[in-house]
C-alpha positions as CSV (number, residue, x, y, z in Angstrom):
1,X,7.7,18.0,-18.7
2,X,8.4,17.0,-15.1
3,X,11.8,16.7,-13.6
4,X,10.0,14.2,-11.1
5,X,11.4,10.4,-11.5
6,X,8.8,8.3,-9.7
7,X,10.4,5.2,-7.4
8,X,7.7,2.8,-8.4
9,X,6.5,0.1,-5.3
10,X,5.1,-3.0,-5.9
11,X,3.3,-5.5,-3.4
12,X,1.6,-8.9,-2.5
13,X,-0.7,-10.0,-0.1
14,X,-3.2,-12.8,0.3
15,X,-7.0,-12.0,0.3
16,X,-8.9,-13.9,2.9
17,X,-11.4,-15.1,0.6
18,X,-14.6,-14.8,2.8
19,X,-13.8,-11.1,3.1
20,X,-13.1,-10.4,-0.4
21,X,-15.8,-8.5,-0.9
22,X,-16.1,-6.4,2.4
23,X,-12.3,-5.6,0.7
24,X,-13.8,-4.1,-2.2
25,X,-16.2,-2.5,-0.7
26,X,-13.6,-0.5,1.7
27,X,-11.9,0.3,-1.8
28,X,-14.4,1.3,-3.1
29,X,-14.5,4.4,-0.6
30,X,-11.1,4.9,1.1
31,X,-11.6,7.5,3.7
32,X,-10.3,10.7,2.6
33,X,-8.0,11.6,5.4
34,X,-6.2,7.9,4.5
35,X,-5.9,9.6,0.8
36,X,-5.1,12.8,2.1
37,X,-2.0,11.4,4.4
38,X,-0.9,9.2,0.8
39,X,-0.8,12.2,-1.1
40,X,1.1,14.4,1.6
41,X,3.3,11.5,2.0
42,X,4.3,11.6,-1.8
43,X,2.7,8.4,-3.2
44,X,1.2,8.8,-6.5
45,X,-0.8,6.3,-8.8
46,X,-1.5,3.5,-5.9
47,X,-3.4,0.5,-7.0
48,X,-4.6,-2.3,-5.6
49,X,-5.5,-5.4,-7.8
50,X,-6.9,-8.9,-7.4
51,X,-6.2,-12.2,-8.8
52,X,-8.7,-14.7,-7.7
53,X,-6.7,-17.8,-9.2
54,X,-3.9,-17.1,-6.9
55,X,-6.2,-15.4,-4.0
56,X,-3.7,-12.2,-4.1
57,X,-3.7,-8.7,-4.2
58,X,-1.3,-7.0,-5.4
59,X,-0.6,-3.2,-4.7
60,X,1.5,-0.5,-7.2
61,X,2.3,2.8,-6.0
62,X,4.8,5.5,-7.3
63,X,7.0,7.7,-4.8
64,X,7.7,11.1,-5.7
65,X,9.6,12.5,-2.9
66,X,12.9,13.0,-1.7
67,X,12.8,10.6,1.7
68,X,10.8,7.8,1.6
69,X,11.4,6.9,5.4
70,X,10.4,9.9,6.4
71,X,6.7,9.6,4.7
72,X,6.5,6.0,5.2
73,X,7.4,6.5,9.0
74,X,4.5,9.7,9.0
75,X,1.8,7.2,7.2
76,X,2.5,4.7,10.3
77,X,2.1,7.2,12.9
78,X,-1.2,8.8,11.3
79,X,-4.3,8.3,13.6
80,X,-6.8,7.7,10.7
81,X,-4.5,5.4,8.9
82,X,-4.2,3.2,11.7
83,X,-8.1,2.7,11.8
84,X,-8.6,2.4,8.3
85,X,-5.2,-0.4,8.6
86,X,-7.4,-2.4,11.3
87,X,-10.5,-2.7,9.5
88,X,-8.5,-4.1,6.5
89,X,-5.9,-6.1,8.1
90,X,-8.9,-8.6,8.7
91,X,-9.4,-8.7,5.1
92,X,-5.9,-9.8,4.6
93,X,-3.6,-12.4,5.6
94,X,0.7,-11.9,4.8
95,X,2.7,-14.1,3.1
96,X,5.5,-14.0,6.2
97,X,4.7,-11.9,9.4
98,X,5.1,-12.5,13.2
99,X,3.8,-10.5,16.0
100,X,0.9,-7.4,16.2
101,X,-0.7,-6.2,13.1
102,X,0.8,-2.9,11.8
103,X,-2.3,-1.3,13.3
104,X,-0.9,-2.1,17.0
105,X,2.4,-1.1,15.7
106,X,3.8,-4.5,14.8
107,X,6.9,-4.1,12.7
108,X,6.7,-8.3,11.4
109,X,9.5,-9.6,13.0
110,X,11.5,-8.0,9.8
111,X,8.4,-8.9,7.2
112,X,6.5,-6.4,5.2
113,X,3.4,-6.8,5.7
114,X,2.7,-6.3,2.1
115,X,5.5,-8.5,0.4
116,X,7.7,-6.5,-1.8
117,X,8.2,-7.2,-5.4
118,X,11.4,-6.8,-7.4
119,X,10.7,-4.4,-10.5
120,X,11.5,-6.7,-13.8
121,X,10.6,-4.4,-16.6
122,X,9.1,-0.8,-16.5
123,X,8.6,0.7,-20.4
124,X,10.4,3.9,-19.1
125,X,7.7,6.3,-19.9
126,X,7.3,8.8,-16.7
127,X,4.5,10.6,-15.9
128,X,4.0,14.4,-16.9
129,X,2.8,15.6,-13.7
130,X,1.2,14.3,-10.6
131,X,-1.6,16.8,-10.2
């Protein structure tokens, strides 16, 4: 069994609902340098879901390194993750944000782009590996 203990992320953002399904269809092939940077950046398991009733998505990831600002901070500066960033950010609209898109290197005026969520209940199971 692992020794790894997962920080688990979750996040919400609304969907602009005319672009809903360009969104999926972005999703539905991520460009693999984007996946590549994730997975050198630690994040395991992310997951993107929708809920039309409340026009949301809502994003899970788990972290499985050992300094999260450091591979949050090298998934910001990567070149391809910017591009993919400003064909999404279209797609999406923030609950609370002022200033540039993350893509031009807005940092929100102290917003998330994606608004955190607080972790209620987890059923403590951890993953075996992260292959």
């Amino acid at each position: 069994m692992s020794s790894i203990k997962p920080i688990r992320y979750g996040g919400v953002i609304y969907v602009n609902g005319d672009k809903l399904e360009e969104y999926k269809k972005l999703h539905s092939a991520v460009w693999p340098d984007v996946l590549d940077r994730l997975t050198k950046s630690n994040i395991r398991n992310f997951t993107i879901y929708y809920c039309k009733q409340l026009g949301v998505l809502f994003s899970h990831m788990e972290y499985i390194g050992e300094d999260v600002e450091k591979d949050m901070a090298a998934i910001a500066a990567d070149s391809k993750t910017k591009e993919w960033w400003k064909v999404c950010e279209p797609c999406q609209k923030p609950l609370q944000w002022e200033g540039p898109p993350p893509s031009e290197g807005g940092s929100g005026g102290g917003n998330d782009w994606w608004t955190p969520l607080e972790e209620v209940f987890h059923d403590g199971h951890t993953p075996k590996s992260f292959n």
